[in-house]
The first five atom37 places (N, CA, C, CB, O) and aatype in JSON, in Angstrom:
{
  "aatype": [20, 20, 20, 20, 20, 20, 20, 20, 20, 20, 20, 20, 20, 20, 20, 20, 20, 20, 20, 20, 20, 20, 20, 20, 20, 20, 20, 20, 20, 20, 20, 20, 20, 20, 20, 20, 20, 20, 20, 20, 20, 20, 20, 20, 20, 20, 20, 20, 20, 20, 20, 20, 20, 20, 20, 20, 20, 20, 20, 20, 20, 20, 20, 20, 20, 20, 20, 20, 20, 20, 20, 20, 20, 20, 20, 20, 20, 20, 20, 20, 20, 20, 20, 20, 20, 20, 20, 20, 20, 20, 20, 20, 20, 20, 20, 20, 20],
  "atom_mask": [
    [1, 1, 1, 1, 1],
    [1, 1, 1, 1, 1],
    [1, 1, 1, 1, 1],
    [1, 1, 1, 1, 1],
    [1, 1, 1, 1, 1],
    [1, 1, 1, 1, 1],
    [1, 1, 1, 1, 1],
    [1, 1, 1, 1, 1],
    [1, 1, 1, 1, 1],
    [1, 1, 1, 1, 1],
    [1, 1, 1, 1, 1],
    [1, 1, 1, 1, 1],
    [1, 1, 1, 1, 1],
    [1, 1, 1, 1, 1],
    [1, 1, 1, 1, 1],
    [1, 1, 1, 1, 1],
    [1, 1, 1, 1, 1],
    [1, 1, 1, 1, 1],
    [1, 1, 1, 1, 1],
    [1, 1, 1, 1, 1],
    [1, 1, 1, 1, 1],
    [1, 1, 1, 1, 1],
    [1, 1, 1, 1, 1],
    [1, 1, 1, 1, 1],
    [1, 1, 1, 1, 1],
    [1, 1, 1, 1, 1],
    [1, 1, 1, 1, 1],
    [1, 1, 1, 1, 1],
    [1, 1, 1, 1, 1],
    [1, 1, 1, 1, 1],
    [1, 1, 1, 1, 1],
    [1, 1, 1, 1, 1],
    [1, 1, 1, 1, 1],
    [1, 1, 1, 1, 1],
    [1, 1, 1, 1, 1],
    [1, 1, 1, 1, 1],
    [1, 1, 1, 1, 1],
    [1, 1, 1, 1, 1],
    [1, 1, 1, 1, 1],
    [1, 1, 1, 1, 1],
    [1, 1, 1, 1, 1],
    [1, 1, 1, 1, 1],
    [1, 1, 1, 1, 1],
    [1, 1, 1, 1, 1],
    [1, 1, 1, 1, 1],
    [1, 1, 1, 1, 1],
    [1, 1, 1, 1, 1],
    [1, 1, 1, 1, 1],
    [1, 1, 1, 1, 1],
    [1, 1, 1, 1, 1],
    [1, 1, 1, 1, 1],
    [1, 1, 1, 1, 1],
    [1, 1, 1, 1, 1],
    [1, 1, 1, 1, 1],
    [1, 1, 1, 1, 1],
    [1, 1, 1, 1, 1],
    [1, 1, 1, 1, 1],
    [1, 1, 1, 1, 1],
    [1, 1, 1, 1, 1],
    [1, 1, 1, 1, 1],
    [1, 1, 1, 1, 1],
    [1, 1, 1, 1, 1],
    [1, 1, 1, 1, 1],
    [1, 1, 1, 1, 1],
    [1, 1, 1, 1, 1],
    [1, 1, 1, 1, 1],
    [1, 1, 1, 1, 1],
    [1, 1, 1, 1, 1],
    [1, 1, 1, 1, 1],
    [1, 1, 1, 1, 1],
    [1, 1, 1, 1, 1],
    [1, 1, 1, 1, 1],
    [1, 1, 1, 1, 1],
    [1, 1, 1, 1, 1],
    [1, 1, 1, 1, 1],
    [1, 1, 1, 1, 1],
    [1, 1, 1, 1, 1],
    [1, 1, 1, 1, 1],
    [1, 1, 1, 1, 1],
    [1, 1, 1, 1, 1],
    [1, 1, 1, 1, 1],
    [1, 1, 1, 1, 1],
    [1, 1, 1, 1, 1],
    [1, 1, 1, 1, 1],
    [1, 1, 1, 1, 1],
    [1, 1, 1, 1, 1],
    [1, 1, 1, 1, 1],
    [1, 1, 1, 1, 1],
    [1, 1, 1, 1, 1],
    [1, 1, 1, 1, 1],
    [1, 1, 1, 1, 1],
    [1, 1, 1, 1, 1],
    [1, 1, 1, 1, 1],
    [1, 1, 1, 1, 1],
    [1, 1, 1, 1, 1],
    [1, 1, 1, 1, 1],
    [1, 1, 1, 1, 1]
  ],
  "atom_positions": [
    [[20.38, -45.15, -10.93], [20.61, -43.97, -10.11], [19.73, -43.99, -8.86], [20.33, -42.7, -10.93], [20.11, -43.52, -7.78]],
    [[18.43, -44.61, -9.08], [17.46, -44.48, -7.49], [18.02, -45.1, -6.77], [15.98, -44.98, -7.29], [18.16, -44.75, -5.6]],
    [[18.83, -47.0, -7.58], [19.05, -47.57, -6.34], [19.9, -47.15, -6.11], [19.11, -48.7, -6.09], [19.81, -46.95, -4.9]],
    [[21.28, -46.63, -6.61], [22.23, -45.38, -5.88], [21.68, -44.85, -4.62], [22.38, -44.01, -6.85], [21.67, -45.14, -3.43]],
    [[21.27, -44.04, -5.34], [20.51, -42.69, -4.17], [19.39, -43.93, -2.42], [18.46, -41.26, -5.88], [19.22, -43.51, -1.27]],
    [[19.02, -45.03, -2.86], [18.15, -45.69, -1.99], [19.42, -46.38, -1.1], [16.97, -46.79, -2.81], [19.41, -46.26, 0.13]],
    [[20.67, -47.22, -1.91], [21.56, -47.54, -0.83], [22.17, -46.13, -0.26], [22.73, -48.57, -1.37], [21.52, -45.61, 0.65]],
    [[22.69, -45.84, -0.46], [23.09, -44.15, 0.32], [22.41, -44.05, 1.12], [22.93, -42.76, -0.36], [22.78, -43.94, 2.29]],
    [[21.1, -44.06, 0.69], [20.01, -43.34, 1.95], [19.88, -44.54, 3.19], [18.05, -42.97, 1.17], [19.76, -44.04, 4.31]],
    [[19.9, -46.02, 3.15], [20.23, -46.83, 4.15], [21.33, -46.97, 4.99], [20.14, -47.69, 3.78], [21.32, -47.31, 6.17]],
    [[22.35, -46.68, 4.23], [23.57, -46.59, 5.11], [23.55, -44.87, 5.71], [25.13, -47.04, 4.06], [24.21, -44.68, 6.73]],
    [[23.25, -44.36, 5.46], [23.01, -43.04, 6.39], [22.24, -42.95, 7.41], [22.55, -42.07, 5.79], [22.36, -42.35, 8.48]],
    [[21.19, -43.82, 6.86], [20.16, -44.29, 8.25], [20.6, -45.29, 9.48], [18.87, -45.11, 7.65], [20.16, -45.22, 10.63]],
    [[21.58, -46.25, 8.98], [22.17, -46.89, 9.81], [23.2, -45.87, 10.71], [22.78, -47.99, 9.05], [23.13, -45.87, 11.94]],
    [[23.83, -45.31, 10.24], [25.51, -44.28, 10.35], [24.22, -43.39, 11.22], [26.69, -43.25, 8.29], [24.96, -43.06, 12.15]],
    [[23.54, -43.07, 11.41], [22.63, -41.61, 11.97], [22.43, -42.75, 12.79], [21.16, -40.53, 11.07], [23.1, -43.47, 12.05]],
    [[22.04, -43.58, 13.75], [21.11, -44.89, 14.67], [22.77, -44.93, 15.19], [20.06, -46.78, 13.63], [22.83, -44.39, 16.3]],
    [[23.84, -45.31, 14.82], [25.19, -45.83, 15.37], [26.08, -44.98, 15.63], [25.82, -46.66, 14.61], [27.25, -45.31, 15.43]],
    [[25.83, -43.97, 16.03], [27.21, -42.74, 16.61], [28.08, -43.19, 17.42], [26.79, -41.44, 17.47], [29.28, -42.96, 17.25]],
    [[27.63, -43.91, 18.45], [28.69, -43.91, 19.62], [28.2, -43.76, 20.76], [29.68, -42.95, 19.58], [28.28, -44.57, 21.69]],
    [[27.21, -41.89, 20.8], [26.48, -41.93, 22.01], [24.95, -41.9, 21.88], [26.91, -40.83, 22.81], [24.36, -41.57, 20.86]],
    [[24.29, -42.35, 23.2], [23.01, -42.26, 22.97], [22.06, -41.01, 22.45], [22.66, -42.62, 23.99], [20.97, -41.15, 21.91]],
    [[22.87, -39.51, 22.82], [22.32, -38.56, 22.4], [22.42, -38.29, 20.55], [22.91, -37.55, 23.31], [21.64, -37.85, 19.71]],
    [[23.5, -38.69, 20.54], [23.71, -38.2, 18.87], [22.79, -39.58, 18.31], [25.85, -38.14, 18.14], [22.11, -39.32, 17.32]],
    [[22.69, -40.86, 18.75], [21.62, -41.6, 17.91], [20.47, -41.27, 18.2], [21.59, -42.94, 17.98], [19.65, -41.74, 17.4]],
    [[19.95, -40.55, 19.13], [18.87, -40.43, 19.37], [18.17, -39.15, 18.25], [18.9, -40.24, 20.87], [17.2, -39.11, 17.5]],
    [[19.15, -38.32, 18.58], [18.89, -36.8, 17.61], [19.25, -37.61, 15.85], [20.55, -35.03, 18.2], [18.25, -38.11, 15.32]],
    [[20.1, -37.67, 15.34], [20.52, -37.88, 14.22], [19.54, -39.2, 13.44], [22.05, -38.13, 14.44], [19.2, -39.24, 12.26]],
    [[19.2, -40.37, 14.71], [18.73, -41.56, 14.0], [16.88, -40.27, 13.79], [18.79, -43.64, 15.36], [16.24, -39.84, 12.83]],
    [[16.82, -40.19, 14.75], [15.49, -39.79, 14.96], [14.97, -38.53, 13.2], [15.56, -38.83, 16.88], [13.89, -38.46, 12.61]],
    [[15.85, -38.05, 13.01], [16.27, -36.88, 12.15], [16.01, -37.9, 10.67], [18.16, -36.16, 12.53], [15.23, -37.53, 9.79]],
    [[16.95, -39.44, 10.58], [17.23, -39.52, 9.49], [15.39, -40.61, 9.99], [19.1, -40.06, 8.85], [14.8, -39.96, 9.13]],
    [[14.87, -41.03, 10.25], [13.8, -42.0, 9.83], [12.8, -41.15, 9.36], [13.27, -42.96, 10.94], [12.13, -41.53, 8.41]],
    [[12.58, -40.01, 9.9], [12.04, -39.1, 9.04], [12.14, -38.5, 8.18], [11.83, -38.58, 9.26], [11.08, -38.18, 7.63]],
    [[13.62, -37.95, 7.49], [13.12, -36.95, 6.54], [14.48, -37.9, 5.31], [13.33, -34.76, 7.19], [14.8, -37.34, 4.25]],
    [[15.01, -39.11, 5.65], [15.69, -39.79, 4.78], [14.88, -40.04, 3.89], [16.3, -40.8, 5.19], [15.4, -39.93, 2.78]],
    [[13.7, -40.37, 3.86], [13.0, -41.0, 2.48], [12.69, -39.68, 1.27], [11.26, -41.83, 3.01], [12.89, -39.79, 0.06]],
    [[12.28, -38.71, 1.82], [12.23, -37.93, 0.9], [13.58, -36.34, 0.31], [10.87, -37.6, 1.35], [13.52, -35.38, -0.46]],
    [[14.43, -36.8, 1.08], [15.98, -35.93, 0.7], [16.38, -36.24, -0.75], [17.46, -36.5, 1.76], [16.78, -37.34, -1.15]],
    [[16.24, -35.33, -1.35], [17.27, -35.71, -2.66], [18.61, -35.82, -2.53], [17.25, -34.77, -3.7], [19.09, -36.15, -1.45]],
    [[19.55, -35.53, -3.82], [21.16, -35.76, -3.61], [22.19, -34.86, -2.84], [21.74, -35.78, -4.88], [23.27, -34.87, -2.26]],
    [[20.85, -33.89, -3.33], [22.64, -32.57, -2.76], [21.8, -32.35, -1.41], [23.13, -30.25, -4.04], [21.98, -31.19, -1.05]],
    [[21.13, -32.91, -0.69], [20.56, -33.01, 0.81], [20.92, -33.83, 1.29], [19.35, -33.09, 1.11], [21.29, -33.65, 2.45]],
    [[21.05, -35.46, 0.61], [21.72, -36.27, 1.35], [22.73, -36.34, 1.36], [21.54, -37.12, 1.33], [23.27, -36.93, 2.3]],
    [[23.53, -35.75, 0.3], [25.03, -35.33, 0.46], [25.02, -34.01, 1.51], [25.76, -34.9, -1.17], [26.19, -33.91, 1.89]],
    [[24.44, -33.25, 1.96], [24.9, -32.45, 3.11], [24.87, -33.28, 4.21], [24.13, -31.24, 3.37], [25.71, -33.0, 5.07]],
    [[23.93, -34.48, 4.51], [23.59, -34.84, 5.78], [24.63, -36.02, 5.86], [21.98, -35.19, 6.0], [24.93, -36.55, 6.93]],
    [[25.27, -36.46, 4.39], [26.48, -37.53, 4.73], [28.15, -36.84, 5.3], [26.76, -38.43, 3.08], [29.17, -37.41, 5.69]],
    [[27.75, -35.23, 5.08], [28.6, -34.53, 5.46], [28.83, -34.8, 6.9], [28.31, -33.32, 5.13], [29.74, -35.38, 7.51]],
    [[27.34, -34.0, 7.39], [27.09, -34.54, 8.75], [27.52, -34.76, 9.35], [26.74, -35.15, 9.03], [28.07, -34.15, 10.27]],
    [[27.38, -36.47, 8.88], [27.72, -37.63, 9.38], [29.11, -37.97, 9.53], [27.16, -38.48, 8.71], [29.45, -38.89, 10.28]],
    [[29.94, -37.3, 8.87], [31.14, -38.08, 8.76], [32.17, -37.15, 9.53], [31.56, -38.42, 7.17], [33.39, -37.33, 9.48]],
    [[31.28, -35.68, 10.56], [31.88, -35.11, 11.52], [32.16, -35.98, 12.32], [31.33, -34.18, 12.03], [31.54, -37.04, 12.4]],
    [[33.6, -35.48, 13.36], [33.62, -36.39, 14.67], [32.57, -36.08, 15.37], [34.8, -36.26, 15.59], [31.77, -35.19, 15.07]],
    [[32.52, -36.93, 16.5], [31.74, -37.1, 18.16], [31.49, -35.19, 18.74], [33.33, -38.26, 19.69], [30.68, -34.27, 18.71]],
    [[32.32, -35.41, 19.03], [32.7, -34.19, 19.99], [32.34, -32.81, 18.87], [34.69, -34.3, 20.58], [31.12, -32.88, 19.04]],
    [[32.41, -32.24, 18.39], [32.53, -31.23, 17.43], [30.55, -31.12, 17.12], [33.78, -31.85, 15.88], [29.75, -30.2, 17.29]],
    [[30.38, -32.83, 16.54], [28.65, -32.18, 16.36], [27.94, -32.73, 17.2], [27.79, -32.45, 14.99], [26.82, -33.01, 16.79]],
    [[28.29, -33.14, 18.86], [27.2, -33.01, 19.78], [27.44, -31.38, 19.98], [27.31, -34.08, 21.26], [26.37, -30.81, 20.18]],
    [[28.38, -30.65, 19.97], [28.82, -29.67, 20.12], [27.95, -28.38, 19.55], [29.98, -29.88, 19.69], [27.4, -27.48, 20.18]],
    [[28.05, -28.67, 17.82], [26.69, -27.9, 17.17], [25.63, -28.08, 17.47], [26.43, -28.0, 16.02], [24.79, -27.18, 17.51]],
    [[25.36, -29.45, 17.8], [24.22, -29.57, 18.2], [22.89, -29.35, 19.56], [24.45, -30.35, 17.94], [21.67, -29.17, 19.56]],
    [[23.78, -29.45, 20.41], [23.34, -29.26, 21.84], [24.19, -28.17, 22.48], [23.47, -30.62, 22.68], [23.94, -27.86, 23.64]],
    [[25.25, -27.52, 21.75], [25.43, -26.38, 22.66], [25.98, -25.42, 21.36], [26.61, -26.68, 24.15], [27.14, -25.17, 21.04]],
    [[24.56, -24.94, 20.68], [25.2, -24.12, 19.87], [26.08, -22.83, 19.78], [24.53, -23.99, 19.41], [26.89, -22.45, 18.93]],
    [[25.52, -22.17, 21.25], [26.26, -21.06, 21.6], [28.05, -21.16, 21.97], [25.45, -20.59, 22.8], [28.84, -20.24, 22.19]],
    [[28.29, -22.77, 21.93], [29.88, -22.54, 22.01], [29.94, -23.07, 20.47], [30.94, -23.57, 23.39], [30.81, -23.94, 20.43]],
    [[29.43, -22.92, 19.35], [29.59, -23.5, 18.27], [30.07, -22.6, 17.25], [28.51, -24.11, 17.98], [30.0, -22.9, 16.06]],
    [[30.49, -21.66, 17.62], [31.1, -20.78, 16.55], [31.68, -21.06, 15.03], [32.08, -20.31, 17.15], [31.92, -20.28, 14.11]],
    [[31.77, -22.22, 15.12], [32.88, -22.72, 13.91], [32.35, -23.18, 12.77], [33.78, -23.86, 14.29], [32.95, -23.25, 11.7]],
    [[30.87, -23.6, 13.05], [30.16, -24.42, 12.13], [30.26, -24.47, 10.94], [29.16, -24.32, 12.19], [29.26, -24.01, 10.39]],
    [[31.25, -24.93, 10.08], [31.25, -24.86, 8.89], [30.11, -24.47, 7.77], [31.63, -25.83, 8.77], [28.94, -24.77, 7.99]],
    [[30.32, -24.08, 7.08], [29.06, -23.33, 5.61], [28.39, -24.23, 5.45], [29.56, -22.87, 3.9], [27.25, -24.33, 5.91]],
    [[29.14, -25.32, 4.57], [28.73, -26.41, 4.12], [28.02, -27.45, 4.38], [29.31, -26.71, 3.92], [27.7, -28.29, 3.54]],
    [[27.59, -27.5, 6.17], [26.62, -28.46, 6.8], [26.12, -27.27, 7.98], [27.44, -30.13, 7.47], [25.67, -27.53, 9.1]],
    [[26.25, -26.4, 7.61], [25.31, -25.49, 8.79], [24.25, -25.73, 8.54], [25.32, -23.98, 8.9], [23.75, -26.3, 9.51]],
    [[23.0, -25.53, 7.09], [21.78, -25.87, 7.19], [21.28, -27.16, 7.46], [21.34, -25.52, 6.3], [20.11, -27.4, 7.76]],
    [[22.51, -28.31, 7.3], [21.95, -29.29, 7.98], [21.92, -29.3, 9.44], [22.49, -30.3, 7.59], [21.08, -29.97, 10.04]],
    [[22.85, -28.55, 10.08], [23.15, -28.89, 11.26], [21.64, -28.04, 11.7], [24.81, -28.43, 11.83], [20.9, -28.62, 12.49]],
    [[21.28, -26.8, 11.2], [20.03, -26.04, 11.52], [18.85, -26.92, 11.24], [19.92, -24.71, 10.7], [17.83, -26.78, 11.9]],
    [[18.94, -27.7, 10.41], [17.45, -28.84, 10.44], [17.2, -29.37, 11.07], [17.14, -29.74, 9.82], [16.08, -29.3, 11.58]],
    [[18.29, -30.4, 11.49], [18.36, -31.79, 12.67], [17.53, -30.77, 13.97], [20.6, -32.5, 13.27], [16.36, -30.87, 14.32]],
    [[18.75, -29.65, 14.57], [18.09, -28.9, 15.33], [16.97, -28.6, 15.65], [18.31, -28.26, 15.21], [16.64, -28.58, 16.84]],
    [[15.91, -28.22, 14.38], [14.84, -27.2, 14.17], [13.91, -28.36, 14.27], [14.82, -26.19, 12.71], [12.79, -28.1, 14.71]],
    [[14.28, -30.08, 13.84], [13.23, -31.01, 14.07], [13.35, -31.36, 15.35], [13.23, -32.15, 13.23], [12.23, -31.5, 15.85]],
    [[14.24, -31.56, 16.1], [13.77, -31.72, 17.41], [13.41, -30.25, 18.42], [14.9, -32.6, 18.04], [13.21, -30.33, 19.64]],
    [[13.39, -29.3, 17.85], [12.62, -28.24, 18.84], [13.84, -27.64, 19.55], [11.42, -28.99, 20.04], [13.81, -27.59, 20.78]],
    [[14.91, -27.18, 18.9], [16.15, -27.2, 19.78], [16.7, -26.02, 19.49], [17.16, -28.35, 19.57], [17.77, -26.06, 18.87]],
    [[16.2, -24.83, 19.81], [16.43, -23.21, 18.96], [17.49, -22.7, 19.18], [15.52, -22.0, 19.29], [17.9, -22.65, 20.34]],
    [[18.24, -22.18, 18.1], [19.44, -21.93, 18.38], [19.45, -20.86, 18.99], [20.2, -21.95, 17.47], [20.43, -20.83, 19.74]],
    [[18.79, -19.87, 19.05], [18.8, -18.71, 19.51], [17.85, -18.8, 21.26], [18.11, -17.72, 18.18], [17.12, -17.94, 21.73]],
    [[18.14, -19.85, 21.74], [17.42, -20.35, 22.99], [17.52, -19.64, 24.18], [17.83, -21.59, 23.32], [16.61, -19.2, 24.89]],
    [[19.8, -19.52, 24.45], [20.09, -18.67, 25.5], [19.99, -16.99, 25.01], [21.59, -19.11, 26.02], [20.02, -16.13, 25.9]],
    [[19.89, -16.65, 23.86], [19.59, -15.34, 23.78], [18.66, -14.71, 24.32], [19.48, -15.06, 22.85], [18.81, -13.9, 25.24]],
    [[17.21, -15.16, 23.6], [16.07, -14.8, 23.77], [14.96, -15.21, 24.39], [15.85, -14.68, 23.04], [13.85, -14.77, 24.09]],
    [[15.19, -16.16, 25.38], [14.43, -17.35, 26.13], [13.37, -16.38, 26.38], [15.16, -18.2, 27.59], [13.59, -15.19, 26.59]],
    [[12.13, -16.96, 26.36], [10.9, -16.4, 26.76], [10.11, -17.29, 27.65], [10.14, -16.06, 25.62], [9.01, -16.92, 28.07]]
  ]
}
């Protein structure tokens, strides 16, 4: 079962580094070298959720949350982590100080 859970966790780390664009590897790879080693199952199963959004949709949650209305249940707290580790507040254009 660990090495289960240890290949999973490499190919997510690869899949988070290889998006397509430089911003989503930058946010996502950056996201998974840190907190991949210590995620359990039903965490790395949210973040393989993630992952297996298109392009467009989670640079979308991600960098412009205020047009992001849609964010599904099921990977919103991931999508709120990735966020919250790079310093990226969702509530940014609301309440800017």
């Amino acid at each position: 079962m660990q090495d289960e859970l240890e290949t999973r966790r490499r190919r997510a780390r690869w899949r988070a580094q290889h998006r397509g664009t430089k911003e989503l590897d930058l946010l996502l790879g950056g996201f998974a070298e840190a907190r991949l080693a210590t995620m359990n199952d039903a965490e790395l199963k949210a973040f393989e959720a993630v992952l297996s959004l298109d392009e467009p949709r989670l640079q979308r949650w991600l960098l412009a949350p205020q047009m992001a209305e849609d964010i599904a249940s099921d990977v919103q707290p991931m999508v709120v982590a990735v966020r919250a580790f790079h310093g990226l507040n969702i509530d940014r254009g609301k309440d800017a100080h």
